[in-house]
matplotlib code that plots the C-alpha trace (Angstrom):
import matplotlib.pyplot as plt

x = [-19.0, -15.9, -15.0, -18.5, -18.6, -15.2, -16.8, -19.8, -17.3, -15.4, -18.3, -19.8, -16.4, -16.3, -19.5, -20.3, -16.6, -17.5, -21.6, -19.4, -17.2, -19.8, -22.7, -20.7, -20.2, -24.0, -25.8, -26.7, -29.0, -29.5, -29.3, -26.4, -27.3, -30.5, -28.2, -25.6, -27.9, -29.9, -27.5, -25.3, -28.0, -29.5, -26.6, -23.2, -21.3, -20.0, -22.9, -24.1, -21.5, -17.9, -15.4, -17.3, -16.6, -12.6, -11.3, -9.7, -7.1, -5.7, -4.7, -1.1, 2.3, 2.6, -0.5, -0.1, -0.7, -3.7, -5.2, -5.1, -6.4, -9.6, -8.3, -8.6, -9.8, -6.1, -5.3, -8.7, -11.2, -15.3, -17.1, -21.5, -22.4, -22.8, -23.0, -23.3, -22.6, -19.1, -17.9, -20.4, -18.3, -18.2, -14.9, -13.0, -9.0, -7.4, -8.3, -10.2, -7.0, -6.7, -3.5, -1.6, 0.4, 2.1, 0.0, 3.2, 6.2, 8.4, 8.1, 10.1, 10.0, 8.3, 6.9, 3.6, 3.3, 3.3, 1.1, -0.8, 2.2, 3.6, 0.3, -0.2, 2.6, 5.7, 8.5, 10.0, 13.5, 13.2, 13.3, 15.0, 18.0, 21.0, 22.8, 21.4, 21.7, 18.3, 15.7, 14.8, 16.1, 16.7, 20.2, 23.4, 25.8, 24.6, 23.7, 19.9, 18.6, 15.1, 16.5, 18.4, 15.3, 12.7, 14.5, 16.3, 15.8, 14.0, 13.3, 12.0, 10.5, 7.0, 6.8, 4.0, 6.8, 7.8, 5.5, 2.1, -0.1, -2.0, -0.7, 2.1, 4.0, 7.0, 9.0, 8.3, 5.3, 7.7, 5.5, 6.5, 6.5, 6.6, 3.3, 5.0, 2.6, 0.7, 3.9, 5.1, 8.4, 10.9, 10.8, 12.6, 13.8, 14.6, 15.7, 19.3, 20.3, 21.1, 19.7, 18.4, 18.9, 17.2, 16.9, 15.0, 14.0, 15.6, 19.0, 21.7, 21.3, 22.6, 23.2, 22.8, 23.6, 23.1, 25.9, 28.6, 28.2, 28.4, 30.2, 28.1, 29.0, 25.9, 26.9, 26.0, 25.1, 24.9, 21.9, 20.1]
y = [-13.6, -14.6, -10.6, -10.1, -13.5, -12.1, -8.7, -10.2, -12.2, -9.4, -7.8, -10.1, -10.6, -6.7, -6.7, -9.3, -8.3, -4.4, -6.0, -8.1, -5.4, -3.0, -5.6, -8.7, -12.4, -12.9, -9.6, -8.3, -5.6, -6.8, -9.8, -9.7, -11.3, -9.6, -6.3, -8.2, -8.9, -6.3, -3.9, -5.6, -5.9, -2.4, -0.2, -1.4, -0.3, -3.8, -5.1, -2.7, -3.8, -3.5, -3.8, -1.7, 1.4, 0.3, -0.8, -4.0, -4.3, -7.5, -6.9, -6.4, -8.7, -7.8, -7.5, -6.2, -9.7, -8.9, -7.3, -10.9, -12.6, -9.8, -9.0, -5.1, -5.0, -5.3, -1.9, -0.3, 0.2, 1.1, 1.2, 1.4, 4.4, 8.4, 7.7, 10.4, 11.0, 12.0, 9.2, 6.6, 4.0, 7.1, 6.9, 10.1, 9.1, 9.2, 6.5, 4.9, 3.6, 1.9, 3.6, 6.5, 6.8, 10.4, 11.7, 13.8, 12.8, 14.2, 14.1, 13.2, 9.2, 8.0, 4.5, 6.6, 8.3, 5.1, 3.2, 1.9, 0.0, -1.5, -2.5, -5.1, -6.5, -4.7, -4.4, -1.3, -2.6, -2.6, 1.3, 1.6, -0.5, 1.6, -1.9, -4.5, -8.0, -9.4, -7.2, -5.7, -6.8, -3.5, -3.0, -2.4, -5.0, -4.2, -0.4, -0.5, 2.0, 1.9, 3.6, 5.9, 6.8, 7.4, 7.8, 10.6, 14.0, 15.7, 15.1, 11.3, 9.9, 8.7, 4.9, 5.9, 7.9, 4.9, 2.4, 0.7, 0.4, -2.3, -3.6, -2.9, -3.8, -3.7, -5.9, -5.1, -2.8, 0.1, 2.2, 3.0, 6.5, 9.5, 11.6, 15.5, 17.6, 17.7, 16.0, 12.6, 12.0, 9.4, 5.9, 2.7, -0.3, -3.1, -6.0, -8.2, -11.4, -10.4, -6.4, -3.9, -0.9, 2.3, 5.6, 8.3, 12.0, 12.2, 10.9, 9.1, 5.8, 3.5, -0.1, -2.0, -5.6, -7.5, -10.0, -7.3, -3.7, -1.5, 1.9, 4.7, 7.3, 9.8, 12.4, 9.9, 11.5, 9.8, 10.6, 10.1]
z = [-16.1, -14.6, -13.8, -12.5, -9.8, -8.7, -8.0, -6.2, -4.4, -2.9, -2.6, 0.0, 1.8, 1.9, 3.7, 5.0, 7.1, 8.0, 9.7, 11.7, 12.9, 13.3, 15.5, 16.1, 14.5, 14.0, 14.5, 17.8, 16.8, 13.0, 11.1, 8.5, 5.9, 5.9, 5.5, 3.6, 0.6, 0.4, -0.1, -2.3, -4.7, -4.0, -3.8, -3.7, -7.1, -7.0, -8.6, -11.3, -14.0, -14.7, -12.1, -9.8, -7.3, -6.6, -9.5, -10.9, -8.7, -9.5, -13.1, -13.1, -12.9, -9.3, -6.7, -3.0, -1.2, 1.0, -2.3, -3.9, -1.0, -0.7, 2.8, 2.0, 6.0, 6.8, 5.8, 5.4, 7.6, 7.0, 9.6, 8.8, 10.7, 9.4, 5.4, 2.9, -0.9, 0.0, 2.6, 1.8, 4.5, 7.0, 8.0, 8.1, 7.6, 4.5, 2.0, 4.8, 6.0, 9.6, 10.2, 8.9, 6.3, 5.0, 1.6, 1.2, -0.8, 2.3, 5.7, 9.3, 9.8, 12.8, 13.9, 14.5, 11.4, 9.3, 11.3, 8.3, 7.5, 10.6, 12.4, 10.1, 8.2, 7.5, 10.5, 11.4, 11.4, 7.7, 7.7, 10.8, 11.0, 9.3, 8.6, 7.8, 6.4, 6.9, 7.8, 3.9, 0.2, -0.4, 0.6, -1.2, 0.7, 4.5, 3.9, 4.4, 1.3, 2.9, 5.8, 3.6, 1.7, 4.3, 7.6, 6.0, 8.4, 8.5, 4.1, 4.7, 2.0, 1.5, 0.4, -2.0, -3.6, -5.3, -4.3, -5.5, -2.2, -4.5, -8.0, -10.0, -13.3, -11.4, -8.7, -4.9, -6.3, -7.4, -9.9, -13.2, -12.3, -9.3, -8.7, -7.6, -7.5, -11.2, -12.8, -13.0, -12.9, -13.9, -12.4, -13.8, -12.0, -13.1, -10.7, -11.0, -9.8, -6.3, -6.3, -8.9, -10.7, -10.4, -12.6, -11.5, -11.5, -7.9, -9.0, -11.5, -12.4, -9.5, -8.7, -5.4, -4.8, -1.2, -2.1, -3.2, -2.8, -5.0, -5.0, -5.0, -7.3, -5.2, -2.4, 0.8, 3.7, 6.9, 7.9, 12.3]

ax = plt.figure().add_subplot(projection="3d")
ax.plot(x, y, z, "-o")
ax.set_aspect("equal")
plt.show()
């Protein structure tokens, strides 16, 4: 009961959001909650038993905060218009996102080409800032390791490499694992007092701290 008023819940915020995108607070050419209800009952997978046509998505230790607060229209957008069997929000970018975001594991960095993430809540400094003491957690002493890991030319990473877009087990969203191609590789990290540690497919076991950096014992290159 509890799963199923949570579905209808997100179902109606869900919708009731993309009719006011698509004809205005109150409906200039239709009346929402005419819209609203009929096809929440009618069609929408929401409604028709278990958790419905996305998933539970707020089952695990760590959940992606707009996830948690059903603000999915922060990073996904649907508009109403040209529905089929295949796109049945009729919206045409990847994972109906409102930005971009690479679907490869590599790729060159740009503002641009991770839109999805900057135009709502993350800051580019975070990725962009070589040194840094304030502008991510993820940093060994001042050496910013998201810059390291994406910014890297022209073989950036991809933060759905080793992130969790909405829930994870894991600190930070890190997944428990690395999709490459039909594998999945190696992921553990775990998180200390003032860093973590992080074992991978991609490289040795390493330590970072933000208090008191660590020596590397990687090849660092320093990267543009």
């Amino acid at each position: 009961m509890v799963q199923k008023a949570e579905a209808f819940t997100r179902g109606v915020g869900c919708v009731y959001r993309l009719i006011g995108a698509k004809y205005g607070k109150y409906g200039d050419s239709v009346e929402p909650w005419w819209v609203l209800l009929l096809w929440l009952f009618a069609f929408h997978p929401y409604m028709g038993g278990g958790t419905g046509c996305h998933g539970a998505y707020r089952e695990k230790s760590f959940v992606h905060k707009p996830v948690f607060e059903g603000k999915c229209d922060l990073c996904h957008v649907a508009p109403l218009k040209d529905k089929d069997a295949e796109n049945p929000h009729g919206q045409s970018s990847a994972g109906l996102l409102s930005g971009l975001l690479p679907k490869n594991n590599y790729g060159t960095y740009s503002q641009a080409a991770f839109s999805a993430c900057f135009s709502t809540c993350h800051s580019p400094s975070a990725i962009e800032e070589p040194k840094t003491e304030d502008a991510t957690r993820f940093r060994n002493g001042d050496d910013n390791l998201h810059f390291r890991h994406v910014a890297r030319y022209p073989r950036g990473r991809s933060c759905i490499l080793c992130h969790e877009p909405h829930q994870a087990e894991n600190f930070a969203l890190i997944d428990d694992h690395m999709d490459y191609g039909n594998e999945k590789l190696t992921l553990e990290f775990s998180i200390t007092k003032h860093g973590g540690r992080c074992e991978t497919s991609c490289h040795i076991p390493v330590e970072y701290d933000r208090d008191e950096r660590v020596p590397s014992k990687m090849r660092l290159v320093e990267y543009r």
